[in-house]
C-alpha positions in Angstrom: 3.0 25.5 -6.8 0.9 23.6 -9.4 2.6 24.0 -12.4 1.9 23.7 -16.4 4.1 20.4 -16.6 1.8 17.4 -17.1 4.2 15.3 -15.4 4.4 17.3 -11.9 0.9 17.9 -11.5 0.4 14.1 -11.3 3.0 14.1 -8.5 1.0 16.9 -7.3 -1.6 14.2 -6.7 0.5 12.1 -4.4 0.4 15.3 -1.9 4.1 16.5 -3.3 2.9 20.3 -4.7 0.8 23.0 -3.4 3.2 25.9 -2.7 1.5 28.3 -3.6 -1.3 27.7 -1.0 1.1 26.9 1.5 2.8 30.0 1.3 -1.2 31.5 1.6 -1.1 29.7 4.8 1.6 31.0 6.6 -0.4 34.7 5.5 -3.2 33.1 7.8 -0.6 32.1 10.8 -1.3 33.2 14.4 -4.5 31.3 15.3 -2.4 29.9 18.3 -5.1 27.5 19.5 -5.8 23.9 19.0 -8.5 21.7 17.0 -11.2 21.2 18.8 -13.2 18.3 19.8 -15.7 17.9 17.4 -19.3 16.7 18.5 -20.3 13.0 18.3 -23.8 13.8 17.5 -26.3 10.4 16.7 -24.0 8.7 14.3 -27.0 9.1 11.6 -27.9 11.5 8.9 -26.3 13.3 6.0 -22.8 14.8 6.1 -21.1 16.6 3.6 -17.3 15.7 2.2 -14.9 17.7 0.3 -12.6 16.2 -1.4 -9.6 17.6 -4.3 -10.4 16.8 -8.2 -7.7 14.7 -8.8 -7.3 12.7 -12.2 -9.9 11.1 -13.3 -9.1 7.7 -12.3 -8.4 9.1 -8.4 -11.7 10.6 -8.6 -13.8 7.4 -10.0 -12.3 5.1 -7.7 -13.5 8.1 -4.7 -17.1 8.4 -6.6 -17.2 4.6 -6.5 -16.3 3.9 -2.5 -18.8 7.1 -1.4 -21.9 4.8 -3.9 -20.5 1.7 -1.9 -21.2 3.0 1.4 -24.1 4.8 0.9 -25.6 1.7 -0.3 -24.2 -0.4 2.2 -26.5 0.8 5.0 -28.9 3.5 5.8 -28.1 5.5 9.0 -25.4 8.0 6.8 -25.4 9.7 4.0 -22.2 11.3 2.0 -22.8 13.8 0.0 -19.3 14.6 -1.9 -17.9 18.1 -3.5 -15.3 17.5 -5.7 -13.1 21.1 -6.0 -10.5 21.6 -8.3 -7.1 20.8 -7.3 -5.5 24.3 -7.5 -7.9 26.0 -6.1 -8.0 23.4 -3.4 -6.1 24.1 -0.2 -7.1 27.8 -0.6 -10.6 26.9 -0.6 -10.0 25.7 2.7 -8.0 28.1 3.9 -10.4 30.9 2.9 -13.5 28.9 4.6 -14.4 29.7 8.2 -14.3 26.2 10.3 -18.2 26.6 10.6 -18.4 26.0 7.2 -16.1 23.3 6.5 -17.6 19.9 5.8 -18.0 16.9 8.5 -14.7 15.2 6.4 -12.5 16.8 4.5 -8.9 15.7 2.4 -6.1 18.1 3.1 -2.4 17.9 1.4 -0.5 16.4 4.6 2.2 19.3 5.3 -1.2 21.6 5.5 -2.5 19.6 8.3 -0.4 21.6 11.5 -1.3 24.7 10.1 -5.1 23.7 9.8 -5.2 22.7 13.2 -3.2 25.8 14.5 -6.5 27.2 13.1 -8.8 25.1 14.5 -10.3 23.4 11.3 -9.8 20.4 12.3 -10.9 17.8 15.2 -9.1 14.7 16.4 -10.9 11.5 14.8 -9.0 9.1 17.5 -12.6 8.8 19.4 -14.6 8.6 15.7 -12.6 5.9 13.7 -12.4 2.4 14.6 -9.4 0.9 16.8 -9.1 -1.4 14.1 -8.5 1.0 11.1 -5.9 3.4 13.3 -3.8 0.0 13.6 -4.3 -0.9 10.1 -2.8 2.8 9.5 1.6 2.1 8.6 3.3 3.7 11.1 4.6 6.2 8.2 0.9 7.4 7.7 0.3 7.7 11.5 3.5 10.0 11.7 2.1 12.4 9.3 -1.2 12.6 10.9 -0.6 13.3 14.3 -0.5 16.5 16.6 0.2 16.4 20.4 0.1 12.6 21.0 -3.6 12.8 18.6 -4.2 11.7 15.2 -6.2 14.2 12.9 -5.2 13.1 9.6 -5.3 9.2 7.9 -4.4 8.8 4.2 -5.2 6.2 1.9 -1.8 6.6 0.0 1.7 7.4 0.8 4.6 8.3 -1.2 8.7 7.7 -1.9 11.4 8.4 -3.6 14.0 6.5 -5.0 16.8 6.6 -8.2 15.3 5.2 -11.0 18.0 3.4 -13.3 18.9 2.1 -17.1 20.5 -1.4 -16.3 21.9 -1.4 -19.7 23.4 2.0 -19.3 24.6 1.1 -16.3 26.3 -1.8 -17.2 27.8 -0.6 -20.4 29.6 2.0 -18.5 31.0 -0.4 -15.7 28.9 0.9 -13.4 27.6 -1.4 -10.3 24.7 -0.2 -8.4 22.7 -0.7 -5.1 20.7 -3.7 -5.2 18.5 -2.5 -2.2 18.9 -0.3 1.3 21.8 -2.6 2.4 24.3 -1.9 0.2 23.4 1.7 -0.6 26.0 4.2 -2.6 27.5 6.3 -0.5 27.6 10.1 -1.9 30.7 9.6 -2.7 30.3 6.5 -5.2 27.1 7.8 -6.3 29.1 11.0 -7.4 31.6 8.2 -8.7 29.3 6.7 -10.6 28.1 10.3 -12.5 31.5 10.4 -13.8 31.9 6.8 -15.4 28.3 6.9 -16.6 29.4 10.8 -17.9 32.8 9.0 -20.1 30.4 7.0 -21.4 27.6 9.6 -22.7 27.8 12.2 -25.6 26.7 15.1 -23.9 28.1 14.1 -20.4 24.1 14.8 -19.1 23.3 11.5 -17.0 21.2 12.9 -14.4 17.8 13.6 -14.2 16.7 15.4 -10.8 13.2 16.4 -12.4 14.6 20.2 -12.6 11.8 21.2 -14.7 9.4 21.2 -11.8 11.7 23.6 -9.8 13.7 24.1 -6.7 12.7 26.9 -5.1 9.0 24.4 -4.9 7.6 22.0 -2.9 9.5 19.4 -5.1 12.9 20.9 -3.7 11.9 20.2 -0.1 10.6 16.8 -1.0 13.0 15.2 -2.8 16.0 17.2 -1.9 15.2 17.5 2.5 16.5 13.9 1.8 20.1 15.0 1.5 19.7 17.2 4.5 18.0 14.2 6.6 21.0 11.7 5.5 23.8 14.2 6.0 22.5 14.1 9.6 20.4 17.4 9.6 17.0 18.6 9.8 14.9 21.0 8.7 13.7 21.8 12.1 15.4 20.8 15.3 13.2 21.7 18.2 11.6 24.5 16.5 14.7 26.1 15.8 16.4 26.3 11.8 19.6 27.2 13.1 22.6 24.8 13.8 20.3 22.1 12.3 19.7 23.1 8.7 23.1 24.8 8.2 25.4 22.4 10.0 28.6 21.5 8.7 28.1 18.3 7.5 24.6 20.0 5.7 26.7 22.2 4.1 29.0 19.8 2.8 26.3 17.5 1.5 24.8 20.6 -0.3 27.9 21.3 -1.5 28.4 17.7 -3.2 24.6 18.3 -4.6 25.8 21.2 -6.2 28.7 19.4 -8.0 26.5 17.1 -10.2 24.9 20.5 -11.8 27.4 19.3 -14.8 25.8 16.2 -14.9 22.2 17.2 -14.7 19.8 17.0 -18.3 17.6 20.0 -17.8 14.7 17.5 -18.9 12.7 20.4 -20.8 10.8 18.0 -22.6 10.7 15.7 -19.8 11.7 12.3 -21.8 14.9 12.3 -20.8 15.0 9.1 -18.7 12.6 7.3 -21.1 14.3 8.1 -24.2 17.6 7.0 -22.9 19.2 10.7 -22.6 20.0 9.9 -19.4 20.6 6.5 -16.8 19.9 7.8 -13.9 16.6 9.7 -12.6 16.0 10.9 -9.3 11.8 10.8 -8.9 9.3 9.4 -7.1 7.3 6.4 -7.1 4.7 8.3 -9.4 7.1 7.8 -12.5 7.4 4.1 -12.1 4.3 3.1 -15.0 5.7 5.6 -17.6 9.3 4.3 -16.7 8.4 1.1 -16.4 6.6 1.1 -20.0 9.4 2.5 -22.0 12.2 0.1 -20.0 11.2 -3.1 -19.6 13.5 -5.1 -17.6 15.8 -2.6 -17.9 14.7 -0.6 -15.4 16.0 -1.0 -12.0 14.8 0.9 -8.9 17.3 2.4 -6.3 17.7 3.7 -2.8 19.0 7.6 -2.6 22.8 8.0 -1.9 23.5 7.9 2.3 25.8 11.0 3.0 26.4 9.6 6.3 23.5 9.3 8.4 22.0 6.1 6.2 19.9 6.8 3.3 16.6 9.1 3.4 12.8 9.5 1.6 10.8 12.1 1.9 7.0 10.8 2.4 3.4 11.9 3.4 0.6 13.1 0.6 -2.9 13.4 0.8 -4.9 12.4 3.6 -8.3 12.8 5.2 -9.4 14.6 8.5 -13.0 15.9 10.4 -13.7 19.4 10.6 -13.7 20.8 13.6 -17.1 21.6 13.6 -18.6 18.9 12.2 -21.9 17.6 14.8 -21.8 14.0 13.3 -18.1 12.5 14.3 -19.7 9.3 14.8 -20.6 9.3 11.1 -17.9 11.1 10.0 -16.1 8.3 11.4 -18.2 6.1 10.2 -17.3 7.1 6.6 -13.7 7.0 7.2 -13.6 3.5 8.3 -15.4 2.7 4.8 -12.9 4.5 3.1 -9.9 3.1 4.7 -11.1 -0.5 4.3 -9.1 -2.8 1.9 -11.5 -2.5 -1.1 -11.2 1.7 -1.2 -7.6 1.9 -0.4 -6.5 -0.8 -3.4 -9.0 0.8 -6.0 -7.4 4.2 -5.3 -4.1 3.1 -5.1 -4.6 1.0 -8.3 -5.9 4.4 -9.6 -2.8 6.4 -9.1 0.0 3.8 -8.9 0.9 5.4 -5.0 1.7 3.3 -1.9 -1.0 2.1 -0.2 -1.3 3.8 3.3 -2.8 0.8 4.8 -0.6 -2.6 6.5 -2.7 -4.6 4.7 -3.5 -2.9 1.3 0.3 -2.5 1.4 1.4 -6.4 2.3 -1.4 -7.5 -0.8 -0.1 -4.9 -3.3 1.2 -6.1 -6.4 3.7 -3.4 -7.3 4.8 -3.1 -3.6 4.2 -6.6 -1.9 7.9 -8.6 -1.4 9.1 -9.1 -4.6 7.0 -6.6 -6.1 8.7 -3.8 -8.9 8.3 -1.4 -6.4 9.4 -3.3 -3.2 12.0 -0.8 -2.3 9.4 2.1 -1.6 7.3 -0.1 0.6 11.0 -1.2 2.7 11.2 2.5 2.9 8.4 3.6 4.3 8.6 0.4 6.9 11.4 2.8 8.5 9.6 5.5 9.2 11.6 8.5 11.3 8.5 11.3 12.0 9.8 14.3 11.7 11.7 14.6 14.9 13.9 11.3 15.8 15.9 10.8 12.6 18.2 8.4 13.2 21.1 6.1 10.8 18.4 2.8 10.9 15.0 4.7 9.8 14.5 6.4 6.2 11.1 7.3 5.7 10.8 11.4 7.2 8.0 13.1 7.6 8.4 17.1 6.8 7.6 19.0 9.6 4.5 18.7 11.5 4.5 22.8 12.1 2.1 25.3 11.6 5.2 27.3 10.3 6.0 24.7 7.7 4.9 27.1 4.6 8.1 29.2 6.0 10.2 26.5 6.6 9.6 24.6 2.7 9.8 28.3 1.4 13.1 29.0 2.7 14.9 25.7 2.2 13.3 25.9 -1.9 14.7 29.1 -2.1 18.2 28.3 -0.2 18.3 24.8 -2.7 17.5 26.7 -5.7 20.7 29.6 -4.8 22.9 26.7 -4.0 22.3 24.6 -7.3 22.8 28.2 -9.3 26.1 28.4 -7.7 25.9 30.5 -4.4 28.4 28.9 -1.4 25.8 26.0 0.5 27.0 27.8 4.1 25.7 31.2 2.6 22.4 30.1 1.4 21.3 27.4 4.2 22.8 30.6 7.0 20.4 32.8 5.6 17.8 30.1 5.0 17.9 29.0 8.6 18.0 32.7 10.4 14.6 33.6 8.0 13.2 30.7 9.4 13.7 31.4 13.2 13.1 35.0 12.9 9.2 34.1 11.2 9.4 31.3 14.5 10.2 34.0 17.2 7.7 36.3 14.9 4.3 33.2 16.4 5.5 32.5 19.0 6.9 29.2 17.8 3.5 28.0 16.0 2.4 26.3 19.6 -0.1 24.3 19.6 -1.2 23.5 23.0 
């Protein structure tokens, strides 16, 4: 689900897109094994690391760290391919595991399904102790299968309600100063309608519609409303009393009310240009914001609808093929890249949360009393994808080889509720596609 709009293929970048090839995925489904352990081989040599063409600055900043290491000693050599984002995760996919590289980077929903098809190893034995602690406990969730790790990012990601202090004021309208005094759905719905008295069109929202629901962006940054009204996508492996439960339906049901107040964002200014107070986005949107605000912008938890407030999170990260002979130096490489200097030069590159503790403590936008302090506090609390309780926010989407079904049936069940169809309808159906494609593989096991 790359799309034309400049604006989403940068959140692409933080790991937030791909539907397309996800949906490609679940066409590939029923490899019902498990990565395999891939061979530790002398820890010398060349090995060979793909890697998605981000924008430009992602990609110096990953040019620069594989010229650091190289030159930093002379047992391993990287040899990097650089593929084109779109055609990235289907490159993969299409690739038999004997020919995937020793590392690879992998958009972090894909990961399940790539070790459902046994593309990818464990790197628990290959990377130091050191740099799976320095991992946040957010980053860890994403990456692991079973009890084992097989993926480690550099970056994370997080959402959050962007807002105009002076619209906000002007209207009346106080606002969150942080996760402790949140707005419930209810004043946050409040709030739509004394910030819409106050506006000439009555549009005060921006959810980023442009980009689509029926996406990867509707499960990202609307599974939050699912999460905090107490649901899940997936309760143990099953769509169906977890997805359309009650209180789901009536927090889909409140979503669907602000419709009115949503700016369609076609030319996608309308947060910048001061159409609109409020924008619901991610942490990717924070220097453009940030630029055309000033110290009017303020930076905001979601609304809780009852079970505390939610983030989605997870983007990019990097794994070992499963047939790689050199784990040692894959590993090897992977230590390098994790370190300090790689994971700040990246994360200065794209603006995303570092995926490192202590990248993350020394970042300026994201340190305590950074701009962008909230996101960090966010991802602090991380849930996994299973165990989402009131006190944590940031959830991992599901670790599932059948996640292409289960993002393509929420998009679609989102997108039918925000054009008007009744919530218990939509997320009914939604749920019961899901389970029957479940009970179709078996559940996706992965031993």
């Amino acid at each position: 689900m790359i799309l034309g709009n400049r604006r989403y293929r940068h959140a692409a970048r933080t790991g937030l897109a791909l539907a397309l090839p996800l949906a490609a995925l679940a066409a590939c489904g029923g490899g019902g094994g498990t990565g395999t352990s891939a061979e530790a081989g002398s820890g010398k040599g060349t090995i060979s690391v793909w890697s998605h063409q981000g924008q430009k600055s992602e990609a110096t900043a990953l040019q620069n760290a594989v010229k650091s290491f190289n030159s930093s000693q002379d047992k391993v050599k990287v040899q990097l391919k650089l593929i084109p984002e779109n055609d990235y995760t289907k490159t993969i996919t299409a690739t038999d595991a004997s020919q995937l590289p020793d590392v690879l980077e992998f958009d972090g929903p894909t990961m399940a399904n790539f070790v459902y098809n046994r593309k990818l190893a464990p790197l628990d034995s290959y990377v130091s102790a050191k740099t799976l602690a320095n991992a946040t406990d957010a980053n860890k969730a994403q990456g692991e299968v079973g009890g084992k790790h097989y993926g480690l990012g550099m970056y994370d990601s997080g959402l959050g309600i962007y807002g105009n202090k002076k619209l906000l004021d002007d209207a009346g309208v106080k606002y969150p100063k942080g996760l402790a005094d949140d707005w419930t759905a209810a004043q946050f719905t409040a709030a739509l309608k004394a910030l819409k008295a106050k506006d000439s069109d009555g549009k005060v929202l921006d959810i980023q519609e442009g980009n689509g629901l029926a996406t990867e962006w509707g499960t990202y940054g609307f599974a939050p409303v699912v999460w905090s009204a107490g649901g899940s996508l997936l309760k143990d492996g099953k769509a169906e009393g977890a997805l359309d439960s009650p209180a789901v339906v009536s927090a889909l049901k409140t979503f669907q009310s602000w419709k009115p107040y949503v700016d369609a964002n076609t030319d996608g200014n309308a947060f910048a240009k001061g159409r609109v107070p409020l924008s619901w986005v991610g942490h990717w949107m924070y220097p453009a914001y940030s630029k055309a605000l000033g110290k009017d912008l303020v930076v905001l938890p979601l609304p809780d609808f009852g079970n505390g407030p939610k983030t989605g999170q997870g983007s990019w990260t990097w794994g070992i093929g499963a047939d790689t002979k050199n784990g040692k130096a894959a590993g090897a490489f992977l230590d390098s890249l994790l370190s300090d200097t790689n994971v700040t030069a990246m994360t200065t590159a794209n603006g995303a949360p570092p995926a490192t503790e202590s990248a993350l403590t020394k970042s300026a936008l994201y340190k305590q009393g950074g701009p962008l302090q909230l996101f960090a506090e966010q991802l602090a609390k991380p849930c996994g994808d299973t165990d989402i309780t009131k006190s944590c926010v940031a959830v991992t989407r599901p670790v599932t080889a059948g996640y292409p079904t289960v993002t393509a049936k929420f998009g679609e069940a989102l997108n039918s509720v925000y054009g008007g169809t009744d919530p218990k309808d939509a997320l009914s159906k939604a749920a019961h596609a899901v389970d029957q494609d479940f009970s179709d593989n078996a559940g996706y096991k992965i031993p």
